[in-house]
Structure formats: structure tokens, C-alpha cells
C-alpha positions as CSV (number, residue, x, y, z in Angstrom):
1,X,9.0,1.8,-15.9
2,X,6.4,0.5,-13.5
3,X,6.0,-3.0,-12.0
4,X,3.0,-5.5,-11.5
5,X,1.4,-5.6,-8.8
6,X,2.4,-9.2,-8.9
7,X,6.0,-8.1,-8.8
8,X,5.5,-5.3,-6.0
9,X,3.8,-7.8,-3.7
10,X,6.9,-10.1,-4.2
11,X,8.7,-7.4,-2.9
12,X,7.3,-7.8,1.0
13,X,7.5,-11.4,1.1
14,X,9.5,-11.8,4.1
15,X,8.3,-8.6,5.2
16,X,7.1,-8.4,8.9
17,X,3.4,-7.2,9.7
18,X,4.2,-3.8,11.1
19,X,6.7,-3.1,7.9
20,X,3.3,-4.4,5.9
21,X,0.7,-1.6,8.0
22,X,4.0,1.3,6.9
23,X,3.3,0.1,3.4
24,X,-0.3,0.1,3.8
25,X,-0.4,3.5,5.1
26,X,2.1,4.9,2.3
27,X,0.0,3.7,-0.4
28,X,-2.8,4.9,1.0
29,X,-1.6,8.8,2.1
30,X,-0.4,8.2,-2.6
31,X,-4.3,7.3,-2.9
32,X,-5.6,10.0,-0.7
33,X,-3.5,12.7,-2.5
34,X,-4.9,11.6,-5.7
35,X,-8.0,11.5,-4.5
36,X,-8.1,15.3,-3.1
37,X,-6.5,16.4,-6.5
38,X,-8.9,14.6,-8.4
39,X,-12.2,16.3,-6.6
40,X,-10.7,20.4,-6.5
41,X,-10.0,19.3,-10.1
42,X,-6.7,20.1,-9.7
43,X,-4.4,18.5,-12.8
44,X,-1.8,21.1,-12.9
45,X,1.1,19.4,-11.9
46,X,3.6,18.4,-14.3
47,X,3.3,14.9,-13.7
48,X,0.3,15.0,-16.2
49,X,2.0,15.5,-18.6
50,X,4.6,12.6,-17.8
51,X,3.9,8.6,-19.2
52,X,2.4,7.3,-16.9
53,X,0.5,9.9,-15.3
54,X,-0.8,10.0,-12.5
55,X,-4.2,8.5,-13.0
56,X,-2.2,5.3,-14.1
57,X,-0.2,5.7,-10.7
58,X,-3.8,5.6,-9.0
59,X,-4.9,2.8,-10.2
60,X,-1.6,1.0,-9.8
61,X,-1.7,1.6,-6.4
62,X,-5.4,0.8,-6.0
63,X,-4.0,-2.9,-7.4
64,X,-1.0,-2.9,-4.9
65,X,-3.3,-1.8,-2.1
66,X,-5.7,-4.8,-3.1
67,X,-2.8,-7.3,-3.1
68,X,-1.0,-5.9,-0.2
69,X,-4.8,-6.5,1.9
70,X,-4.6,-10.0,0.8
71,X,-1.0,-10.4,2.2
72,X,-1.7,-8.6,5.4
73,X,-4.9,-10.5,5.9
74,X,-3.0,-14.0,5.4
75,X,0.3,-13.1,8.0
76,X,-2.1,-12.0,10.5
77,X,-4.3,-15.0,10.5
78,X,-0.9,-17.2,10.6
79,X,1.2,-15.2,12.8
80,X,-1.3,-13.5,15.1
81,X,-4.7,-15.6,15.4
82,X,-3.1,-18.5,15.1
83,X,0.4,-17.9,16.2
84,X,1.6,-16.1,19.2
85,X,2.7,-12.6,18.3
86,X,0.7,-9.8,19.2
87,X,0.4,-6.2,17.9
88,X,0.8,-4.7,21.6
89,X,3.5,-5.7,24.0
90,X,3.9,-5.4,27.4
91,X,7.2,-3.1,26.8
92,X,5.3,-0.8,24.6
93,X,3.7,2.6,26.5
């Protein structure tokens, strides 16, 4: 059974930015493989022939992507621009 998106973004409320880019960058390798499937034409997997396939998992994703932007966008403005963490740190090579 699949979530919302509603639900999935609940999920990374008190999620911190850099678990929020992993998330981002999972969803999107899920969205690339479609993607290259989807333009050799390749549906030969048995997951087509699974409820829901993966065309539904595509656009699901597409939905959590959109939501997950949102939430990214918003903890960066409040942590970052207008708070004092930074994405690099001085102990980072």
C-alpha cells in the first residue's frame, strides 16, 4: 500500500537538511531509472505487472519530489539564510 505524499513529507519533519539532499537524491536516482526505462522502451520487468506499477511509482515520486523541494526550500531559508548553519564547515576537507 502506498502513502500520500502528504504522509511521506510528514515523515522528514524533524529531518536535518543534509538527511533532506540524501532523500532528494534517492528519489531522484527512482525518477532517473524510470526515466531511462521509459525511453529504450524497456517494460519488461515484473513489476508491470504488479498494482501499482511502476508508472504509478513515477508519478508518486514526482509528487514526493515536489513536496520534499518545498520542505528543503523552507529549512534552508530558516536555518541557513537566515540562521547560522552552513553547508561547508571549516572541519570538512
Amino acid at each position: 500500500m502506498m502513502v500520500s505524499p502528504d504522509y511521506y513529507i510528514r515523515e522528514f519533519a524533524d529531518s536535518d537538511y543534509n538527511e533532506l539532499i540524501g532523500e532528494r537524491d534517492r528519489l531522484m536516482d527512482r525518477i532517473k531509472e524510470f526515466e531511462e526505462k521509459e525511453k529504450r522502451g524497456d517494460r519488461s520487468g515484473d513489476e508491470w505487472h504488479m498494482n501499482p506499477n511502476p508508472e504509478v511509482y513515477y508519478q508518486f515520486s514526482l509528487e514526493c519530489l515536489a513536496k520534499l523541494c518545498l520542505l528543503m526550500h523552507e529549512r534552508y531559508n530558516s536555518e541557513y539564510v537566515w540562521g547560522d548553519k552552513r553547508l561547508w564547515q571549516k572541519d570538512q576537507s
